[in-house]
N, C-alpha and C positions, 0 to 999 in steps of 0.2 A: 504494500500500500504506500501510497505517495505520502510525501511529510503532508499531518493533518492540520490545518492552522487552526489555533485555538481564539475566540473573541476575550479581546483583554480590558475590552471596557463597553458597556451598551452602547448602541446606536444614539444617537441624540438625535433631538427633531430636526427634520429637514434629509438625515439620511438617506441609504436606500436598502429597502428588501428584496434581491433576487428571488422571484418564484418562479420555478420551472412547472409548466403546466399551463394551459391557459383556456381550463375549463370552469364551470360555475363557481367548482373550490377555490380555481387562483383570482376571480373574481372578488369574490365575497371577504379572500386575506386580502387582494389591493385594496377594497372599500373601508375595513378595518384600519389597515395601515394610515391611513387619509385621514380615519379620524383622530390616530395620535399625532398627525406631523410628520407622519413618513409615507417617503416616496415606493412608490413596487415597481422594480422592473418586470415583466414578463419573459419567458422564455417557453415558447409553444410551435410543436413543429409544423404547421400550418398557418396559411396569412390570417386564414378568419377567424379568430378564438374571441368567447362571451371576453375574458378578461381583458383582451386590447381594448375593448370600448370603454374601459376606466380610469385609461391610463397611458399616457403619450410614452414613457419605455418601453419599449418594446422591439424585441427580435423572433424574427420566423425562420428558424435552419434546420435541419435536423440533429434529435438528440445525441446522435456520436460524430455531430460536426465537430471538433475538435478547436479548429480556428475559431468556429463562431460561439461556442462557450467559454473559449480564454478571454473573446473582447465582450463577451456580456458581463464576466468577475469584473472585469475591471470597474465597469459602472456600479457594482453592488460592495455593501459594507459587510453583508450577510448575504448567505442563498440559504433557500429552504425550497420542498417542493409541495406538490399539488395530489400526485400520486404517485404509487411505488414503482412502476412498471418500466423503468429507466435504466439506461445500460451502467452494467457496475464500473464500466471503464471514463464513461461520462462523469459518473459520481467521484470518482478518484481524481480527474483530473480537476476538478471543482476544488476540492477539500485540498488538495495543491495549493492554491491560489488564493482563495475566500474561506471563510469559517462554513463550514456547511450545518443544518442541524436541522433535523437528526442528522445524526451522521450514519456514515457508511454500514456499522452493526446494526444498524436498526433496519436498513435495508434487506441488506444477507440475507437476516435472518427470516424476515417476512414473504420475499420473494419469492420464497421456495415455499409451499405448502406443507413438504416432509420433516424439512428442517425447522417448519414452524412449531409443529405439533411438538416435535423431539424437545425444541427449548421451552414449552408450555410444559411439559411433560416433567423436565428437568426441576424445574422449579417447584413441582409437588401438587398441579394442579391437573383438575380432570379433562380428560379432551372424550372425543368419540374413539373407538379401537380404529386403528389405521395400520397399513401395508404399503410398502412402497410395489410400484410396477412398472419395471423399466423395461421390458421384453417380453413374448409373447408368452416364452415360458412362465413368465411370475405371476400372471395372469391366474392360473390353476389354484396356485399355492396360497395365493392372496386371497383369494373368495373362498377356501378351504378354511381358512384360517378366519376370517370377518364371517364367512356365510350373508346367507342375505335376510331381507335387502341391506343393497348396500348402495355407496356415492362413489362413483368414477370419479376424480379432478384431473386436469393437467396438475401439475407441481406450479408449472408459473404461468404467469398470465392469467386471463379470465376475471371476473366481476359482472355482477349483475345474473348471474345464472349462466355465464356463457363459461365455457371449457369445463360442463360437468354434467352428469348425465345418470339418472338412479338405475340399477341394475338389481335384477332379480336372479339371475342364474352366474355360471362361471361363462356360459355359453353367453351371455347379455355381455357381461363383462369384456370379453373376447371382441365384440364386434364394435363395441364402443370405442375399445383401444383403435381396434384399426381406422374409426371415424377421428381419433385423433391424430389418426397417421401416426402410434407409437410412440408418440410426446412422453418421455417421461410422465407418470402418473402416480398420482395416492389413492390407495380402496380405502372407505372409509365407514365404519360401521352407521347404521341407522339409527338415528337418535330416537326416541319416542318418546319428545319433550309437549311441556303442556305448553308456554307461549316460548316466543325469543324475546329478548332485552339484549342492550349493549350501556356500555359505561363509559362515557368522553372525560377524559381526563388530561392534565397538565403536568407536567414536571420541569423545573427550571435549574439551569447549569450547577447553582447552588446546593440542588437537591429534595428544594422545597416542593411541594406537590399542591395541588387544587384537583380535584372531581366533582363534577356534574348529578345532578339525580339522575340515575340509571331508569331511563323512558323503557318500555313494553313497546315493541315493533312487530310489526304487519306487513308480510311479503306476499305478493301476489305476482305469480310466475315468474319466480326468485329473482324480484323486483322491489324495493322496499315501499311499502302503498303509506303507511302512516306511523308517527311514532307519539307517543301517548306519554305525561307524564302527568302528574305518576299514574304507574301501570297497577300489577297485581304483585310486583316485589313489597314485602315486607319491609322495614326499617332495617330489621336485621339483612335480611339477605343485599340490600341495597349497600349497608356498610360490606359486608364480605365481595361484594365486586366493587367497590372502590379500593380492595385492599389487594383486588386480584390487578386494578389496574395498576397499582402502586409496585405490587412485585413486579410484575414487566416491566414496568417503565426502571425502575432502580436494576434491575437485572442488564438492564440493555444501556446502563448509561446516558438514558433521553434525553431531548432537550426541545420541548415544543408539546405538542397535542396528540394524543394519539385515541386510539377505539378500539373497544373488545367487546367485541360479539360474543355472545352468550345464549346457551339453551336451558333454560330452564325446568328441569325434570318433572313430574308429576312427583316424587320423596320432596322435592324446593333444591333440590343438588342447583348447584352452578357448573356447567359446563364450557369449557373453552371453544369457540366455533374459531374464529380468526381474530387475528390483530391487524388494524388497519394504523398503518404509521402516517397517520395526518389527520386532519380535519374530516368529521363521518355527516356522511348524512342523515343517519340520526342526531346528531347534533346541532342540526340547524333550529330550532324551536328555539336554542338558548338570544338569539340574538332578541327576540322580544319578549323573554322570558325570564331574563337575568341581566343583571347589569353589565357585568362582561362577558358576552359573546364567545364561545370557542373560537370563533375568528381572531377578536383582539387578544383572545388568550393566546393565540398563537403566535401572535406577530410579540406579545410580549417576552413570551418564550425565547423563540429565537432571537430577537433584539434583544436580548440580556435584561429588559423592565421585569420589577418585581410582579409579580403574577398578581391578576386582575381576582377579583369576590366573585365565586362560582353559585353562590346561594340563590335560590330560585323561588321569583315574587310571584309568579302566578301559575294558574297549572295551565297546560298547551294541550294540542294538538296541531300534529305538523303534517300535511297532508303533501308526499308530490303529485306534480305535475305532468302527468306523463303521456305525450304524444301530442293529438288531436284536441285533446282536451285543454291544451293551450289556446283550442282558436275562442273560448270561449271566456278571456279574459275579463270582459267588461262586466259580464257579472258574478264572477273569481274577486273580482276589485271589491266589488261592496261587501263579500262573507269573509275578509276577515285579511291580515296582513301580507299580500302575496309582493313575492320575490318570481319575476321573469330572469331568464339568465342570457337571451338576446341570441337567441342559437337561430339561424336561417332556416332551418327546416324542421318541423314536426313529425322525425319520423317515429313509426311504431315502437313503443318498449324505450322511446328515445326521453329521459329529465328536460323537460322544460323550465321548471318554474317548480315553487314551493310554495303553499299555503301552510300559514300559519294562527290558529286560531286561540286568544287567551280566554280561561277566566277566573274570579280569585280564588287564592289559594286555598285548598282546602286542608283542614288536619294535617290530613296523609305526611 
């Protein structure tokens, strides 16, 4: 790994934040950043991205442009990104030059599906039973070992439902692999959880940590449709996933926002689903639900600012936007806080926009 540069003093106002990404996420951190006083570069491998319309820096290359990520550091004080799916050689040359954060482990380690589980696993928490499937051989042995049903994934890549596929046989299994064309894969046992939750959380270079109220979420064609706070987690079990988000994040060295999906068993177990290293879209309710936003939590994070008050003044619901159903904005507008993200086209299964509805907080 390349010398990693370390940030030796916060950002001050006026600065600039590198975000690689330039979808709804790098969006919503340059509008954050804006409202401390800080500048967002964008760096997105396409001209059209939601985040250039917020923000006059801006570069379009591709992510293992090499030239054109040395001359984007230069404009930035800090880089952080948008999502994980980034070449590790990109990411190295970054952390050469500029402070990156998270950095490069937190990458690694998320990137890979197998190597995620293994480091969830390490730390003493519960995942789903999983098998690695790297050839057609292991295919047999893997679903011998999980049986079914089970969940096909690629190792990397993938979101939103896509590079995964439920299988019921070793035979099912078998043909999925080759619809991945052999991708490296994880078999992964079948949860038979009563709802899903996730935990958005902060941790800052210092070590100090902030968490979110862990919302109750709603997938519809492993698509996230709503996320609800608060859900049906308990106080207690709400405390034991903020403390599940705190091992990871203290385990990984973090530095900024991160997300752990979670399956919630019908015994109340917590189960590890994934770790998203940035900004989750479950997360998004907090921008009108809390005084600081995972967004500015984030920007605070990696700007080295003391981390922002995660306490939550009213209870939400955060509805996305998805597809077609954006054409029906005007009256989206009157039910309740909506976030458009400026994307040119409405296709099917595609994030438009986010509704967000409050009202006051109850007990819970």
């Amino acid at each position: 790994m390349s010398d990693v540069k370390a940030l030796s003093h916060p950002v001050p106002p006026g600065g600039t934040i590198g975000i690689i990404g330039g979808g709804q996420l790098g969006r919503m951190l340059a509008l954050a950043a804006a409202r401390l006083g800080l500048k967002a570069a964008i760096y997105n491998d396409e001209d059209h991205a939601p985040a250039f319309q917020v923000t006059p820096l801006q570069v379009a290359a591709a992510y293992d442009d090499q030239g054109a990520l040395a001359r984007f550091a230069e404009i930035c004080d800090v880089i952080t990104f948008e999502f994980e799916n980034l070449p590790a050689d990109a990411i190295a040359l970054l952390e050469s030059l500029k402070p990156v954060r998270p950095g490069h482990r937190a990458l690694e380690t998320t990137q890979d599906r197998f190597s995620e589980k293994n480091f969830i696993q390490s730390l003493g928490l519960k995942t789903a039973p999983f098998e690695a499937v790297s050839s057609a051989g292991d295919v047999v042995k893997a679903f011998a070992v999980i049986k079914g049903p089970a969940i096909l994934k690629t190792r990397r890549l993938g979101y939103d439902g896509k590079g995964q596929t439920q299988v019921g046989s070793a035979e099912d299994c078998a043909a999925a692999f080759a619809r991945f064309k052999q991708a490296p894969s994880i078999l992964e046992g079948f949860v038979d959880f009563a709802f899903e939750a996730s935990v958005v959380a902060a941790r800052a270079a210092d070590g100090s940590f902030a968490a979110y109220d862990p919302p109750e979420n709603i997938h519809e064609n492993h698509i996230l449709r709503r996320s609800i706070v608060p859900g049906r987690l308990s106080r207690a079990q709400g405390d034991e996933a903020k403390a599940i988000a705190k091992a990871i994040a203290e385990a990984l060295d973090y530095v900024g926002v991160l997300a752990v999906e979670l399956f919630v068993g019908h015994d109340g177990a917590l189960i590890v689903n994934e770790i998203a290293p940035r900004v989750h879209n479950s997360g998004h309710w907090t921008i009108e639900a809390c005084a600081c936003s995972q967004f500015e939590q984030h920007i605070r994070a990696v700007a080295g600012w003391p981390l922002g008050d995660p306490t939550r003044h009213a209870d939400a619901v955060m509805e996305n936007i998805i597809g077609a159903e954006a054409h029906a904005w005007e009256s989206l507008a009157r039910s309740g806080a909506l976030h458009l993200y400026g994307k040119r086209e409405a296709r099917l299964g595609r994030k438009m926009g986010h509704l967000t509805r409050l009202k006051p907080k109850s007990s819970r």
